[in-house]
C-alpha positions as CSV (number, residue, x, y, z in Angstrom):
1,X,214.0,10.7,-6.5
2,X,210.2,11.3,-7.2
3,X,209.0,11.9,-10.3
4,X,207.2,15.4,-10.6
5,X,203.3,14.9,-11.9
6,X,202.8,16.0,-15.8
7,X,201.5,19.4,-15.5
8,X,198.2,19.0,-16.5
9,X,197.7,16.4,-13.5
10,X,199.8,18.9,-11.3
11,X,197.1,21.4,-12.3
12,X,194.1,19.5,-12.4
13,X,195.2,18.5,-8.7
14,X,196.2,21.6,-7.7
15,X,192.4,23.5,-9.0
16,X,190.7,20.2,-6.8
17,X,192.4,21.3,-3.6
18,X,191.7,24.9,-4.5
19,X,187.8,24.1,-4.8
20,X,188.1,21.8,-1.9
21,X,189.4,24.7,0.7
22,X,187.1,27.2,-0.8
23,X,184.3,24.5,-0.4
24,X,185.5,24.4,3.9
25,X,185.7,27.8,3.6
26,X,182.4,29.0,2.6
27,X,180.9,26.4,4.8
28,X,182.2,27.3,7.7
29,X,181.7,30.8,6.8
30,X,178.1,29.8,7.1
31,X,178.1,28.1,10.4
32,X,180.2,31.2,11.9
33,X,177.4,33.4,10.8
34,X,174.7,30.9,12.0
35,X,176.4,31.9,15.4
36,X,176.4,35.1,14.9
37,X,172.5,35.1,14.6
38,X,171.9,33.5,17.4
39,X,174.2,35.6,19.5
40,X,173.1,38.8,18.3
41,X,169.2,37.7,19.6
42,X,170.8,36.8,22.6
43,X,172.5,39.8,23.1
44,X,169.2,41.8,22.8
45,X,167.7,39.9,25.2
46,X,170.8,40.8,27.6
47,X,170.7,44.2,27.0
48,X,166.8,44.4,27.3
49,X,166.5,42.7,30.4
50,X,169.6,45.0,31.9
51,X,167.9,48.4,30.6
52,X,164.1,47.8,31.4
53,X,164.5,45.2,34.5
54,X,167.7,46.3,35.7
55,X,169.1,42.8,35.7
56,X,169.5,39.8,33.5
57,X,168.9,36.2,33.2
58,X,172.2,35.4,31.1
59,X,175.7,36.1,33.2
60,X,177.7,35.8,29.6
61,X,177.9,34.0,26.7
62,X,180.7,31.7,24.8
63,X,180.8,30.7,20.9
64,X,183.1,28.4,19.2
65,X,183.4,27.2,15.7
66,X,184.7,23.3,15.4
67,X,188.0,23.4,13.6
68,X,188.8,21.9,10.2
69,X,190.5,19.2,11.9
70,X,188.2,18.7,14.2
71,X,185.7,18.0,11.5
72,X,187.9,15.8,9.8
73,X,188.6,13.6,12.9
74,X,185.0,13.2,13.4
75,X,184.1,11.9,10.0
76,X,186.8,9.6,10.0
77,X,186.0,8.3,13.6
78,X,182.3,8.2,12.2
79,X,183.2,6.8,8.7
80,X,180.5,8.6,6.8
81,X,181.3,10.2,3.1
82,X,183.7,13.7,3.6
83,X,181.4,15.6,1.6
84,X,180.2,18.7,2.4
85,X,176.5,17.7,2.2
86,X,177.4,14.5,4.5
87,X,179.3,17.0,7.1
88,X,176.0,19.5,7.0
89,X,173.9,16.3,7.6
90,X,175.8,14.4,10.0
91,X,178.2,16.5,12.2
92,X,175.6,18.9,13.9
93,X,178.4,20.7,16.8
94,X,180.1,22.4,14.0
95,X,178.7,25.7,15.9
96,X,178.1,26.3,19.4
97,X,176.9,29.0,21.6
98,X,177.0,28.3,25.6
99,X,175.0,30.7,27.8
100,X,175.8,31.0,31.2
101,X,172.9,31.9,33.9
102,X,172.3,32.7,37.2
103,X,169.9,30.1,38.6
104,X,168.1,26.9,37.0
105,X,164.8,28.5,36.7
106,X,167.0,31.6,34.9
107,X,168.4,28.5,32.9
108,X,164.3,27.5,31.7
109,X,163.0,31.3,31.2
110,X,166.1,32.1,28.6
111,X,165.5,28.7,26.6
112,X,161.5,29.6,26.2
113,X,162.4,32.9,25.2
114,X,164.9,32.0,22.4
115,X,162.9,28.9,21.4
116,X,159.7,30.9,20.8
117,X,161.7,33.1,18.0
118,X,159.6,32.7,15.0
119,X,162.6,32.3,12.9
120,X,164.3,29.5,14.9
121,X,163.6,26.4,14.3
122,X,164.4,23.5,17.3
123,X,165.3,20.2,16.2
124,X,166.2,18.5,19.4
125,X,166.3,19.5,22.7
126,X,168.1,17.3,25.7
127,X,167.4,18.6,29.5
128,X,170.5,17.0,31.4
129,X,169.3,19.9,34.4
130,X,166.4,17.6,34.8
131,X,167.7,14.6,34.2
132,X,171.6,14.7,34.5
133,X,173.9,12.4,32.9
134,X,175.7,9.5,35.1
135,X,178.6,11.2,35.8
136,X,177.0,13.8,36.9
137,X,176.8,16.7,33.9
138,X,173.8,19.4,34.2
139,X,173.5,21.2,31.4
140,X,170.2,21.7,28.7
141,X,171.1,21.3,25.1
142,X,168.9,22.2,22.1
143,X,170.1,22.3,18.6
144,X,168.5,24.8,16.3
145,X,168.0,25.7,13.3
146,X,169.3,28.9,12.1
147,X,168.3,31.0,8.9
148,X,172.0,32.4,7.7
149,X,170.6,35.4,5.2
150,X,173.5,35.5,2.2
151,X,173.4,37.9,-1.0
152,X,171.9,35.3,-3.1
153,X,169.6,32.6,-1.0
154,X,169.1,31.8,2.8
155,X,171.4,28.7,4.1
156,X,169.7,26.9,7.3
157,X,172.7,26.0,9.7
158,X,172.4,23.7,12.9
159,X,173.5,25.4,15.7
160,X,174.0,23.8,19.2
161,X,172.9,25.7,21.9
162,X,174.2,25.2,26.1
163,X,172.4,26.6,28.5
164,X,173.7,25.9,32.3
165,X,174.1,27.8,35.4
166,X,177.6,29.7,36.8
167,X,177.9,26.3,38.8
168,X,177.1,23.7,36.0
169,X,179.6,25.6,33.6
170,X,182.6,25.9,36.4
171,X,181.7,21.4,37.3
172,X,181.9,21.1,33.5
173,X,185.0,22.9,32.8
174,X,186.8,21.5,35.8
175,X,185.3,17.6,34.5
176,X,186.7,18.3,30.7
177,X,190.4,19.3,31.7
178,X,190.4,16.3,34.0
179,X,189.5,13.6,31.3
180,X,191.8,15.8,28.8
181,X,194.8,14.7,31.4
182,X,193.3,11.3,31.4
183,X,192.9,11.0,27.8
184,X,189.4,9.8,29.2
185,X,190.6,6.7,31.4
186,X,189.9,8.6,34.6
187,X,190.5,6.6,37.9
188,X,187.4,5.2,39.5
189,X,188.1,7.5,42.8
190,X,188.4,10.4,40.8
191,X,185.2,10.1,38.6
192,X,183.1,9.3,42.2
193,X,184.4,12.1,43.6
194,X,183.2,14.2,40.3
195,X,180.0,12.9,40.6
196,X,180.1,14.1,44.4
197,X,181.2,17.8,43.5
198,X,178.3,17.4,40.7
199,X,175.4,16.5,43.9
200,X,176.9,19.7,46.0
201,X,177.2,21.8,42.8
202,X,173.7,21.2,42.4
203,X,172.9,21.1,46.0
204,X,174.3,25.0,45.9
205,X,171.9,26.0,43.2
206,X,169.1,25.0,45.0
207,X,170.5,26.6,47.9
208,X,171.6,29.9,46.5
209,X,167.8,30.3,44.4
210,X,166.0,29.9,47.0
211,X,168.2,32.6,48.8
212,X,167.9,34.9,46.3
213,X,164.0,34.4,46.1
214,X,163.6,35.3,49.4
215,X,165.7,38.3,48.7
216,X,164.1,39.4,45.2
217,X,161.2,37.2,45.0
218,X,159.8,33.9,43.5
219,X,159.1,35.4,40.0
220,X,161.5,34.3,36.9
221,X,161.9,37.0,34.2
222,X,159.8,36.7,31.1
C-alpha cells in the first residue's frame, strides 16, 4: 500500500508541476508566435507578388511547433540541464516554417527577400541546394531570429526556416517516411536508389527552369 505524501509536500509538489507546465506553456506560446511572425511576412510577400506580378515565388507554406515530448526526448538524448533557459539556448527546431517554391532560383529570391527584413535577425544559414547532403537532401536552411512583441517586453525566438523546391519537398517527404519504416537502418539498395531519385529530382529542376525561362523569361522576381 503506498503511503500518501503529508499535505504540505503533496502541495508543495503539486504548485512545482503547476509552475513547471505554465513555464512549457508560456514558452511555447512564444515560439508559436515566433512562427506566426514569420508567416504573416511571408504571406505578404505571397499575396504581393500574386496581386502586382500576377504570380508568386512561394507555392505554399507549412509550420510546425516541436511537441512537449519531442523536446523532452531531445534534452535527454542531448543530456544538457531541462531548464527552460537551456531548451531556449540549446534546442533551436522548436519552431519551423517550410516554404515550398517553384524553381531553385525562386528558392534564392524568397530567402534574400525575407533575410533583408530589418527586424530579422539570421543566425545561421546552411545551403544543402548548393551543396546537398550525401544522401542526397536539397534543401536551404537558415535559422532566424524572431522579435515576438508581448504586453510587457519583446522575447527573441529562433525560428528555423526551409526553403526548397515542389521536387526537393516531395524527395524529402518520400526519404523521411522511408527511414520512419526503417527506424533509420535503411538497406544499402534502398538508400542508393534514394540518392538516384535525389540526381533526377534535381536533374528535373534544372530541366523544368530552364523550360519555363524560355517560356516567361530569365528574370527571378525581386
Amino acid at each position: 500500500m503506498t503511503t500518501p505524501l503529508p499535505i504540505d509536500d503533496a502541495r508543495a509538489r503539486l504548485e512545482d508541476l503547476e509552475s513547471v507546465n505554465a513555464d512549457v506553456t508560456r514558452l511555447l506560446m512564444e515560439y508559436q508566435f515566433g512562427i506566426d511572425e514569420l508567416t504573416t511576412k511571408i504571406s505578404i510577400l505571397h499575396d504581393e507578388f500574386t496581386h502586382l506580378h500576377d504570380s508568386s515565388p512561394i507555392e505554399h507554406v507549412d509550420a510546425r511547433l516541436k511537441s512537449v515530448r519531442s523536446i523532452v526526448e531531445k534534452v535527454r538524448r542531448r543530456g544538457f540541464e531541462p531548464s527552460m533557459e537551456a531548451i531556449r539556448r540549446e534546442v533551436t527546431d522548436i519552431a519551423g516554417v517550410r516554404v515550398t517554391c517553384g524553381f531553385v532560383k525562386d528558392v534564392y529570391a524568397v530567402w534574400e527577400m525575407i533575410a533583408r527584413q530589418p527586424d530579422l535577425t539570421v543566425l545561421q544559414v546552411k545551403d544543402y541546394v548548393a551543396r546537398p547532403k550525401d544522401n542526397g537532401y536539397r534543401s536551404l536552411h537558415a535559422q532566424l531570429e524572431v522579435p515576438v512583441h508581448l504586453s510587457d517586453r519583446i522575447v527573441p525566438v529562433v525560428v528555423e526556416l526551409q526553403l526548397r523546391t515542389v521536387a526537393m519537398d516531395f524527395w524529402a517527404a518520400l526519404e523521411h517516411k522511408i527511414y520512419y519504416k526503417y527506424d533509420q537502418d535503411v538497406p544499402a539498395d534502398i538508400v542508393h536508389d534514394l540518392r538516384e531519385a535525389a540526381t533526377a529530382s534535381a536533374n528535373l529542376d534544372a530541366q523544368m527552369e530552364s523550360l519555363h525561362d524560355r517560356v516567361h523569361g530569365s528574370h527571378p522576381p525581386r
